[in-house]
C-alpha positions, 0 to 999 in steps of 0.5 A: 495649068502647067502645074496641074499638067506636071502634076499629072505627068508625075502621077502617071510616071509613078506606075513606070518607076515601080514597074522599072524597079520590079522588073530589075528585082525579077531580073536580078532574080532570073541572073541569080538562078542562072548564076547557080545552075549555068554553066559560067559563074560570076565573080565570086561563086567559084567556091559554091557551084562545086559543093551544091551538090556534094554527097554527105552523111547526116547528122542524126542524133539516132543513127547508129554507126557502129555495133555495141559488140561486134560479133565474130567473123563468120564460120567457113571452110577455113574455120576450125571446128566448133567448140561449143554446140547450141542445141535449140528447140523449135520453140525457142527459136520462135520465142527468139524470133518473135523478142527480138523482131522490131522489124519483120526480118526476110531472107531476101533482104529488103531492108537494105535496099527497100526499107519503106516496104519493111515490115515493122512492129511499129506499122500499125501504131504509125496508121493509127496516130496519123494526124491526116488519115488516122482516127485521132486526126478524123475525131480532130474535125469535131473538136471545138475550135478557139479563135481570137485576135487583137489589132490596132490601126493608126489611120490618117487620110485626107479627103478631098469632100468633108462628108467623105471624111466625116466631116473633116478633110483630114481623117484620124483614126486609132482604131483597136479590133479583138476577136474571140469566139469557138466553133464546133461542129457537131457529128450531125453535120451541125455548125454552132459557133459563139462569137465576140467582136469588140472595137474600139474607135478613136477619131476626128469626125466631125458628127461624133457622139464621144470623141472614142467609143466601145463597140462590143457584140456576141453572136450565135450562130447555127447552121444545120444540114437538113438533107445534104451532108446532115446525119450522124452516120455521113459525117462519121463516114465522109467527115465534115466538108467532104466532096464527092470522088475524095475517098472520104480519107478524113471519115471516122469510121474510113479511118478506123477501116484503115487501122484494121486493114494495117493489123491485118498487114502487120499479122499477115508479116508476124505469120510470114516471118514466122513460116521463114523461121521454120522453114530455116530451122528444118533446112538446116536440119537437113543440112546437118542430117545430109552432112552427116550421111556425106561423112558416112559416104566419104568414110567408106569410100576412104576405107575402101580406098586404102584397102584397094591401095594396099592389094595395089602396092601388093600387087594382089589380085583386085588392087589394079591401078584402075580400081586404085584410082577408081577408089580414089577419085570417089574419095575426092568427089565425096569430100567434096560434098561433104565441104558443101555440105558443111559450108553450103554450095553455090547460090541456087543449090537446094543443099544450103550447108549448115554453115549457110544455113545457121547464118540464114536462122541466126538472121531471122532469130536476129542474132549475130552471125557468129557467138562462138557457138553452133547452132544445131536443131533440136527437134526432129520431124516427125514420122507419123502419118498426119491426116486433116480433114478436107472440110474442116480445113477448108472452113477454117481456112475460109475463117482464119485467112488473113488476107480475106479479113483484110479484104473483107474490111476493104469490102466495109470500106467500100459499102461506107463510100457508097453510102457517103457517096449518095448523100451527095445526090440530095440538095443542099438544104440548110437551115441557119440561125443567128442571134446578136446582141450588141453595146455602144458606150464611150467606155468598155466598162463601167456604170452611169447614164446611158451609153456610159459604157458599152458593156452596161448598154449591153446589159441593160438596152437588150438591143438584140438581132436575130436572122432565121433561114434557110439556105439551098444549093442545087446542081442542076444534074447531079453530074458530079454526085451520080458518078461518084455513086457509080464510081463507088458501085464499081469499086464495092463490085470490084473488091467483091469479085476479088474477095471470091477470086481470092477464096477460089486461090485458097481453096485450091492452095489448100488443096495443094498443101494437102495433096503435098502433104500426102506426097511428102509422107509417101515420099518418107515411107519410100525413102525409109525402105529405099534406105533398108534395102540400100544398106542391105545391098551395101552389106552383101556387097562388102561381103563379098568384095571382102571374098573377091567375089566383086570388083571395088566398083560395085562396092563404090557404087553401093556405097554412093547409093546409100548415101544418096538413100540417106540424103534423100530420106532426110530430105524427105522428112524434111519436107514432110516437117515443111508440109505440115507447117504450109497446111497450117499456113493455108487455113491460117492457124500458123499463128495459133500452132506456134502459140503466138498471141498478137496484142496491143502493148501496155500503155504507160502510167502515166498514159492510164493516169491521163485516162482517169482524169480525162473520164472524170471532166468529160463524162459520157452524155446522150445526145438526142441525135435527130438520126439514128448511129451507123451500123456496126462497123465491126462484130468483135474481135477476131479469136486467137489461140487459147481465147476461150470460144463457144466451139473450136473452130477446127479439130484436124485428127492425127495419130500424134496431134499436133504440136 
């Protein structure tokens, strides 16, 4: 008894021991944790708490640190004067732009510090290959599934009752489990999976028909969804295992919506870099044009200064030191403008300069800030009247948007939720099915009286189970499932009311663009003739200061008013350049004016290769689904620029065309 009392007491300081042992481990845990982020270091970690956190660079095979050529130093006032000139074409700078632009460039410069939101060329390949949310990685749920294993076990156990043990007390056992099978699930909703289980049992039961045996089985299995989560079209939309409120993010068809809500992004980016490129190319335009017409207004004003400093040191009449030092100060206030004219005045001015505003094109075009030449535009804006008209800008604007396509695919997407979303509020009815056939042997093959192997058993005894059912799963209430379909209501109401909030905007952007359209062009005819009458009144007034019949300050002031006639003349043209690219950015045709085409790059040859032999070894074969396929997801692709169509979508009349 006093053993049998010990014993017991050992047994129940067991569980105390371990307890004492884990708590220590947890608590070394807890000081080493402290140890790292307490404020006292223990012996040893003096040189590991100061470098925990230390700012490094990354070692990144990709990264480069240094240009292949470094460019120049930039052009400024201290700069002298250009050797060369680069005269561009404003179809050149749009081949420029759109050869070089891995990244969709921006004036404002969010690549530095927001590179996440860049846009890149790269976008909508990253949208299609994800293998979470991609269609590759929702086609990967209907793939077949391999699954095998192989264990052994070495079992050796005391029972304290024989029967327990098979008939010994002392149990040994070498036991050996493989597995292999393939599961599939079909776009029905349908489950099928083939399966082989084989055990091998080595032991010392006392009840044995042999001293190690072959256990091996095949199982079929089906289970179909007949009401819940079954069809064709649920399962391309949602994907298999889907639940309600998820968004279905692993569906086919969702997936697919995805893809082309990101082309609409990347096409929305190649048309707003685009529309950046041109307005940069006619700013600096105007910078140009505005530097001249401040040289021309600084020239003047030096001529008449000297003519005023000779009467001066003369001493003839109209050469006062008044009218000296009135010609003189406008001197120095005209060469003040034409420095920023030249290198750009400060942030926030209209006037950019053309040294500003050549680093800003260059930066668009991805070029480097200085190659040893100037860039200088080209092409000049036009002066004739240019006229569209209302309706039929408004219906290709209506057609063409991008941001409505994309919105419209979001619209799709969520039609496709709803859709999914009510199949939720039917019952869980499955039907299931299973069919095994089984072999017992004391070998695995072999051939011989019965039971000689298990593969020969299988074979030859047809010793075969089978279990036909059907499985149901019924919330009481549906609360989950009616919330999701209101939830889905909701959302497809929303980006309803967002699609007509948007068509209203673009009407009334439109509208605007035209109204500024007509602006601008009135704006042109009235510099043009400010301009005439400017340097007529400039012309008489020379004439007569040159009589003395006026004092130098009216012909100073001549003299500025026509520069600012000039300046505000080319500004005009320059903003009816402007005007005309902002209408064709509102109804959408930006892309189809530059003559810029969007389309997938090439695959490799290898990639074609791969294609070929992937069509031979899965040809296509009709499966009699038990529903029907979804609708349309889509009506075809969206006409570009010279694709042929049945009829043009817009044919805006001009005196000139367009170009």
């Amino acid at each position: 008894m006093e053993r049998s009392h010990h014993s017991h007491a050992q047994y129940r300081s067991r569980p105390r021991v371990a307890g004492c042992v884990l708590l220590c481990l947890v608590a070394l845990g807890c000081q080493s944790d402290r140890m790292a982020k307490g404020p006292y270091c223990a012996e040893g970690c003096e040189s590991y708490l100061p470098f925990a956190t230390e700012i490094e660079y990354p070692d990144s095979a990709c990264a480069e640190e240094e240009f292949d050529e470094r460019p120049l130093a930039p052009r400024s006032a201290k700069s002298a004067a250009p050797m060369a000139f680069w005269d561009l074409t404003l179809d050149e700078a749009v081949e420029l732009a759109l050869q070089g632009s891995d990244v969709l460039r921006e004036l404002g410069v969010r690549v530095v510090s927001t590179p996440d939101s860049t846009a890149t060329i790269y976008d909508p390949a990253i949208r299609e290959t994800d293998p979470l949310f991609g269609v590759q990685g929702a086609l990967s749920q209907f793939d077949t599934q391999l699954s095998t294993s192989l264990f052994w076990q070495n079992n050796d156990r005391v029972f304290n009752n024989r029967t327990l043990g098979g008939g010994v007390n002392q149990f040994r056992q070498d036991l050996s489990t493989f597995q292999f099978g393939f599961t599939k699930t079909a776009a029905t909703g349908t489950e099928m999976s083939i399966q082989n289980l084989t055990i091998h049992d080595a032991n010392n039961a006392g009840d044995n028909l042999f001293g190690s045996s072959w256990d091996t089985q095949f199982l079929a299995s089906v289970r179909h969804p007949l009401m819940q989560g079954g069809g064709v079209e649920f399962n391309r939309i949602a994907g298999p295992n889907a639940q309600p409120g998820f968004r279905f993010s692993s569906g086919v068809l969702i997936a697919r919506v995805d893809t082309d809500v990101a082309l609409a992004d990347f096409e929305a980016g190649v048309r707003d870099f685009l529309a950046e490129v041109e307005d940069a190319y006619w700013e600096l335009y105007f910078a140009y044009r505005e530097l001249d017409s401040k040289k021309a207004a600084r020239d003047s004003a030096l001529e008449t200064w000297r003519i005023t400093r000779a009467k001066y040191a003369q001493g003839l009449e109209g050469g006062e030191a008044l009218n000296e030092a009135r010609a003189r100060e406008q001197y120095y206030m005209l060469q003040d403008q034409v420095e920023d004219a030249l290198s750009g005045a400060a942030a926030g001015s209209r006037s950019v300069g053309v040294y500003r505003g050549e680093r800003a094109l260059r930066r668009l075009l991805g070029l480097p800030v200085n190659d040893g030449r100037l860039m200088r535009p080209a092409a000049e804006p036009s002066m004739a009247p240019v006229e569209f008209s209302w309706e039929t800008a408004l219906a290709e604007s209506l057609h063409r948007r991008v941001e409505l396509r994309r919105q419209r695919w979001r619209i799709r997407r969520r039609e496709l939720e709803l859709v999914a979303s009510r199949n939720f509020t039917l019952p869980r009815l499955d039907a299931v099915a299973q069919y095994r056939v089984r072999g017992f042997g004391d070998d695995l093959t072999g051939s011989g009286p019965p039971f000689r192997s298990a593969f020969q058993d299988l074979r030859n005894s047809g010793r075969s189970e089978w279990e036909v059912g059907l499985q149901v799963d019924v919330p009481l209430g549906y609360r989950q499932a009616w919330a999701a379909v209101r939830n889905a209501e909701l959302r497809l109401a929303r980006e309803t009311a967002v699609l007509d909030e948007q068509k209203q905007q673009i009407t009334h952007d439109l509208a605007d663009a035209l109204a500024e359209l007509h602006r601008a062009y009135a704006a042109v005819r009235n510099g043009f003739n400010r301009l005439a009458a400017a340097k007529q009144h400039l012309d008489a007034t020379a004439a007569a200061f040159q009589a003395d019949r006026v004092t130098v300050d009216l012909l100073l002031d001549a003299q500025e008013r026509l520069s600012l006639a000039q300046s505000r003349f080319q500004r005009s043209l320059t903003d009816y350049a402007l005007a005309q690219t902002n209408v064709h950015l509102q109804k959408g045709s930006l892309l189809a004016y530059n003559g810029v085409l969007l389309s997938e790059g090439p695959w490799s040859a290898r990639a074609h290769q791969d294609a070929r032999e992937t069509a031979r070894r899965w040809r296509p074969r009709a499966i009699p689904y038990p529903r029907v396929d979804p609708a349309p997801l889509s009506v075809g692709p969206f006409p570009q620029p010279w694709e042929p169509t049945n009829q043009p979508l817009s044919t805006p009349s001009s005196t000139v065309g367009e170009n």
